[in-house]
C-alpha positions as CSV (number, residue, x, y, z in Angstrom):
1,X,-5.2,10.2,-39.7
2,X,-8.4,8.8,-41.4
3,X,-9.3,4.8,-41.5
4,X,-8.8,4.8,-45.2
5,X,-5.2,6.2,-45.2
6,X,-4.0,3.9,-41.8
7,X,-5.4,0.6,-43.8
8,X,-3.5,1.2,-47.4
9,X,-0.3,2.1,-45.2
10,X,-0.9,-1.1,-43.0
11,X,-1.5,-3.2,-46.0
12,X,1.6,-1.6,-47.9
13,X,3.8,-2.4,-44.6
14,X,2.4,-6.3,-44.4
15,X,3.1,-6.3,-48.5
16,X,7.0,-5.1,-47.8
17,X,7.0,-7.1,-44.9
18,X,5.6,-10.2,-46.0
19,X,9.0,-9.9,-49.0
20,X,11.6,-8.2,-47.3
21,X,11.3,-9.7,-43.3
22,X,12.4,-6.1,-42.3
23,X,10.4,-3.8,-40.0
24,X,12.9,-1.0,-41.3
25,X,12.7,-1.6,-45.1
26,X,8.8,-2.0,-44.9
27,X,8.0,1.3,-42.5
28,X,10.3,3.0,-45.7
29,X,8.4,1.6,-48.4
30,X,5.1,2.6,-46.9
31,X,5.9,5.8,-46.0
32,X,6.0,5.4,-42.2
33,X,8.2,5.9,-39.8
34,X,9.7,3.1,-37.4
35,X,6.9,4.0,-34.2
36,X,4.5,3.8,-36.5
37,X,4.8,-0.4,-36.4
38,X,5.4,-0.8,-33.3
39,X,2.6,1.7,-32.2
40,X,-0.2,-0.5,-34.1
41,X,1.2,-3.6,-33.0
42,X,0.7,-3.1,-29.0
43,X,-2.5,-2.0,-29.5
44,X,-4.0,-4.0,-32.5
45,X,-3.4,-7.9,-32.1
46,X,-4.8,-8.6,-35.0
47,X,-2.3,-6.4,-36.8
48,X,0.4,-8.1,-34.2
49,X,-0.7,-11.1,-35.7
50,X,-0.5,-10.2,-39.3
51,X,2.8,-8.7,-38.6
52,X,4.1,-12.2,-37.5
53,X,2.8,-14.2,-40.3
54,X,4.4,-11.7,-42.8
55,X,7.6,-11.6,-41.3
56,X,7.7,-15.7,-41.2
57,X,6.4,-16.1,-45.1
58,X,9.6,-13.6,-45.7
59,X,12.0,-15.9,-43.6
60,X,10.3,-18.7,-46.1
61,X,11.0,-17.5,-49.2
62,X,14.7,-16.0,-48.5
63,X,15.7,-19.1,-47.0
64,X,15.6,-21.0,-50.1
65,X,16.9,-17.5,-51.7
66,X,19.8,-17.7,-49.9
67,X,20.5,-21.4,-51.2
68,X,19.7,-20.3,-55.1
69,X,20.6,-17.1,-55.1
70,X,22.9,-16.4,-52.4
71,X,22.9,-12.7,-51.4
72,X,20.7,-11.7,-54.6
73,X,17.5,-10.0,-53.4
74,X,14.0,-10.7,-55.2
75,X,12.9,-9.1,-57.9
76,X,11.7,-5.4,-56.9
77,X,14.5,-4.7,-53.9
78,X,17.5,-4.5,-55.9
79,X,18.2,-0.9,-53.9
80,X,16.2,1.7,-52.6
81,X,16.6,5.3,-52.7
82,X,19.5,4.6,-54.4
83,X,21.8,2.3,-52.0
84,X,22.1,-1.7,-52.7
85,X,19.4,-4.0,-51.1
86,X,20.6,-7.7,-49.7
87,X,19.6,-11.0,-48.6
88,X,21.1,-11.4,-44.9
89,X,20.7,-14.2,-42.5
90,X,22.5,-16.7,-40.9
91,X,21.3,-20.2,-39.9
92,X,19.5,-19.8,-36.2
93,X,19.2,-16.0,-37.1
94,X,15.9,-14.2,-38.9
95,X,16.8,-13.4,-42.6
96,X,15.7,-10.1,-44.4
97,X,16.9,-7.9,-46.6
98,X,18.7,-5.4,-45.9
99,X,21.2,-2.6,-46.7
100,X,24.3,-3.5,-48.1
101,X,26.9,-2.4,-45.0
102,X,29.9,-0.2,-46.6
103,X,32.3,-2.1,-44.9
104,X,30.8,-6.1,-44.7
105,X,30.2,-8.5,-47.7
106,X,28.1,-7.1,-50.5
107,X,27.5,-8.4,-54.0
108,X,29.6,-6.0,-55.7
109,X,32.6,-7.7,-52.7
110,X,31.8,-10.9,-53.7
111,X,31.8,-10.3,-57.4
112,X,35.1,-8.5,-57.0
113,X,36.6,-11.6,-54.8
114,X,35.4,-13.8,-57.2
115,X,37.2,-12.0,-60.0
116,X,40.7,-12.3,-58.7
117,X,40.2,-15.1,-57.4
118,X,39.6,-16.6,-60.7
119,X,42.1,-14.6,-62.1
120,X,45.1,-15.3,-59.0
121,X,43.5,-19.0,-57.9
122,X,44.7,-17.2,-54.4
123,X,42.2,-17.1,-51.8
124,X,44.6,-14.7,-49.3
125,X,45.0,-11.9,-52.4
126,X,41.5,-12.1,-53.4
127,X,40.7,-11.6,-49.7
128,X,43.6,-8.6,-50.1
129,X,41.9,-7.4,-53.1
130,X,38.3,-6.4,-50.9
131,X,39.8,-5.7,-47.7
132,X,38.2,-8.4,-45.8
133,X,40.1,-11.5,-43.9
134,X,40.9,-15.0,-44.9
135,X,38.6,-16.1,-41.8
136,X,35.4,-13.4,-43.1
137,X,36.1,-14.9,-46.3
138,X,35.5,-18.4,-45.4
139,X,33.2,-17.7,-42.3
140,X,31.1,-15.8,-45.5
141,X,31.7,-18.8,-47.6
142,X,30.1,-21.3,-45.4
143,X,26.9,-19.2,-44.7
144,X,26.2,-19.0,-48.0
145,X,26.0,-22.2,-50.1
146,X,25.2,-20.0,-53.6
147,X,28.8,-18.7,-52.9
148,X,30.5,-21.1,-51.9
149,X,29.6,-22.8,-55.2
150,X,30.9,-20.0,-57.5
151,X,34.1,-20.1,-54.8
152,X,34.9,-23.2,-56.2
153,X,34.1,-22.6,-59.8
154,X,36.4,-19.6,-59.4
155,X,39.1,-20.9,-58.1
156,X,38.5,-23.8,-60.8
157,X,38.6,-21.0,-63.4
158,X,42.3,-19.8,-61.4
159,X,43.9,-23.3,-61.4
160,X,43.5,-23.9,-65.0
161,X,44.6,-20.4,-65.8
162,X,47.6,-20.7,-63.1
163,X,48.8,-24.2,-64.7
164,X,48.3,-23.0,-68.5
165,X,50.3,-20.2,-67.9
166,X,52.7,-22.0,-65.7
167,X,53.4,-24.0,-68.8
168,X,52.9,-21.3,-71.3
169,X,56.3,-19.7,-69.5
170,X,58.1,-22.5,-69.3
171,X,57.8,-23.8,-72.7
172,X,59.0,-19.5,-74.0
173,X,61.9,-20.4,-71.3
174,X,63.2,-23.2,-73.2
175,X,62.9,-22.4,-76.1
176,X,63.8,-19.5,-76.2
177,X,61.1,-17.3,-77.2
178,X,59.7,-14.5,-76.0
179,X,56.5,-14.8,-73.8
180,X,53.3,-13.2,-75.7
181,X,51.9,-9.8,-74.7
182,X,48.8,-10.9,-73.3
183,X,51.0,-13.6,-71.1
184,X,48.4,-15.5,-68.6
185,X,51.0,-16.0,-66.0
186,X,49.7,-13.4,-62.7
187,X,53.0,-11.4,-61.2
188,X,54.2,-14.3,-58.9
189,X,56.7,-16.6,-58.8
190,X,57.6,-20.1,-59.8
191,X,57.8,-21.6,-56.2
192,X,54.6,-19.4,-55.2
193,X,52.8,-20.5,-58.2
194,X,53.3,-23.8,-57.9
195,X,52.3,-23.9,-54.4
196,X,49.3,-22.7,-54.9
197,X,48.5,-25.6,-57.5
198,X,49.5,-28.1,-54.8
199,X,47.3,-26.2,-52.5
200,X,44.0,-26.5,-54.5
201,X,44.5,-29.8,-56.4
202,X,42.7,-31.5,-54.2
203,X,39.7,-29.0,-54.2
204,X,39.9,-29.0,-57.8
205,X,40.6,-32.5,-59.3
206,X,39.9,-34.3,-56.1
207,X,43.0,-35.6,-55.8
208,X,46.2,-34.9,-53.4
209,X,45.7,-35.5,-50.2
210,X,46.8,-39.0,-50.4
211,X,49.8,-38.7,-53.7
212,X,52.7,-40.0,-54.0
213,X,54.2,-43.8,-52.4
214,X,53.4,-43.0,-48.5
215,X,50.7,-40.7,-49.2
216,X,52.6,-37.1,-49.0
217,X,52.4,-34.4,-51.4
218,X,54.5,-34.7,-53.9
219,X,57.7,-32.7,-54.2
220,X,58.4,-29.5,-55.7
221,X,60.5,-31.4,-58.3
222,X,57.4,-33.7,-59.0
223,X,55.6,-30.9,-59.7
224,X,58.1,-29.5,-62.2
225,X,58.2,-32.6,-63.8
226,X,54.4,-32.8,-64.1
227,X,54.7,-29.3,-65.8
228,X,57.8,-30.3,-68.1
229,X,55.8,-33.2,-69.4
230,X,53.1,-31.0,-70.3
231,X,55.5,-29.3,-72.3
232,X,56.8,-31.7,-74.0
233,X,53.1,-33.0,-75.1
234,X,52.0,-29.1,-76.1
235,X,55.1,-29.4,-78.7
236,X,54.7,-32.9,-79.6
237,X,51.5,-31.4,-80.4
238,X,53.0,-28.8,-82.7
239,X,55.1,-30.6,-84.6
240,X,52.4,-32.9,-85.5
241,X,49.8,-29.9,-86.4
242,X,53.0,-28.7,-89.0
243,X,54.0,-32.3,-90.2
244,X,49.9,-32.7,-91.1
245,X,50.0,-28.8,-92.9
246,X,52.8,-30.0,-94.7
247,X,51.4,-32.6,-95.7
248,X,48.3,-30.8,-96.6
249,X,50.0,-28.4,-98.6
250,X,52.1,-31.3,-100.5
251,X,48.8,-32.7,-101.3
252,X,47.4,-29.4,-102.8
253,X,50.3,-28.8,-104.6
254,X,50.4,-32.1,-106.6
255,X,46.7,-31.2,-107.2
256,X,47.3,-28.1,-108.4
257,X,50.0,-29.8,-110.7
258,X,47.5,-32.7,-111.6
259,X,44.8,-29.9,-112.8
């Protein structure tokens, strides 16, 4: 191997190494194979050396990834040759990017999670949903601060939806209508969804833990209430919005009549 060729593949390896913090994903990109490091490195110090400064400017710069951007790689090592490139590290641990494992947390899991999370505002069908536990899940969630923040803005997103449609149903139940085609209410039931409102109030609105005159939870007929009396403002509401069109239309009329 000539000098020329060995110093562009050593300065390729440093330049993967010095982004990615992985001997594997480096020796790939500079079209080496995995002795070829470890070859150099016994017998050159200096590349040793170089080797070790690379790898901790990578630990650097995906440690603050990992708290903006979560799993997201940088620019440039979104995949390669074809399979899905992530941030991976834990705190006391080296982070690198890596390959996304088939069966651990990627970010087409999370993404998915995320999505019926939002949609269910249940962490243990989300979980259902990737095939991963309720402890991976959470273990996940506090190693990553990125995700835990779009945890909570998901399962935001799945209280609001859960309560609208909770009262959405209830105010078709009694009155008499039928519910609308694209109903928002997920395939669970009264008791189960309004569990898992009680759950996640707390998370949510920040209040809950501490409700009621000695500080319990309130009941499930407290609950029901709290629903019923949303009802009862959503048609207040209504009636007001047609008093004020007929009103409008009153007015328009005797215009119309004035012209």
């Amino acid at each position: 191997m000539s000098k020329q060729v060995s110093a562009g593949r050593r300065a390729a390896f440093l330049k993967a190494l010095a982004e990615t913090g992985s001997l594997t994903l480096s020796a790939e990109r500079a079209k080496v194979g995995k002795d070829w490091s470890l070859w150099h490195r016994k017998r050159d110090q200096v590349f040793a050396a170089a080797c070790r400064e690379a790898m901790a400017a990578a630990r650097a710069a995906l440690d603050l990834t990992r708290d903006e951007r979560g799993m997201v790689p940088p620019k440039g090592w979104g995949t390669l040759d074809g399979v899905q490139l992530v941030v991976r590290g834990a705190p006391g641990r080296r982070t690198q990017i890596r390959r996304a494992r088939v069966d651990g947390w990627s970010l087409a899991v999370e993404d998915r999670f995320l999505a019926t999370l939002a949609a269910t505002c249940n962490v243990k069908a989300a979980c259902a949903e990737i095939g991963m536990t309720q402890a991976s899940a959470y273990y996940h969630r506090n190693q990553w601060p990125r995700f835990a923040e779009q945890w909570d803005t998901a399962l935001a997103t799945g209280y609001i939806r859960l309560e609208f449609a909770l009262v959405e149903n209830a105010k078709n139940v009694f009155s008499g209508n039928d519910p609308p085609r694209d109903n928002p209410l997920p395939p669970v039931t009264w008791a189960d969804a309004l569990a898992l409102l009680r759950l996640h109030r707390h998370r949510v609105h920040g209040v809950g833990k501490r409700s009621g005159p000695r500080g319990r939870d309130p009941t499930m007929e407290q609950v029901q209430a709290s629903v019923l009396r949303k009802i009862d403002a959503i048609e207040r509401g209504e009636r007001l919005s047609e008093a004020v069109r007929a009103r409008d239309a009153a007015e328009h009329a005797l215009r119309r009549r004035s012209g």
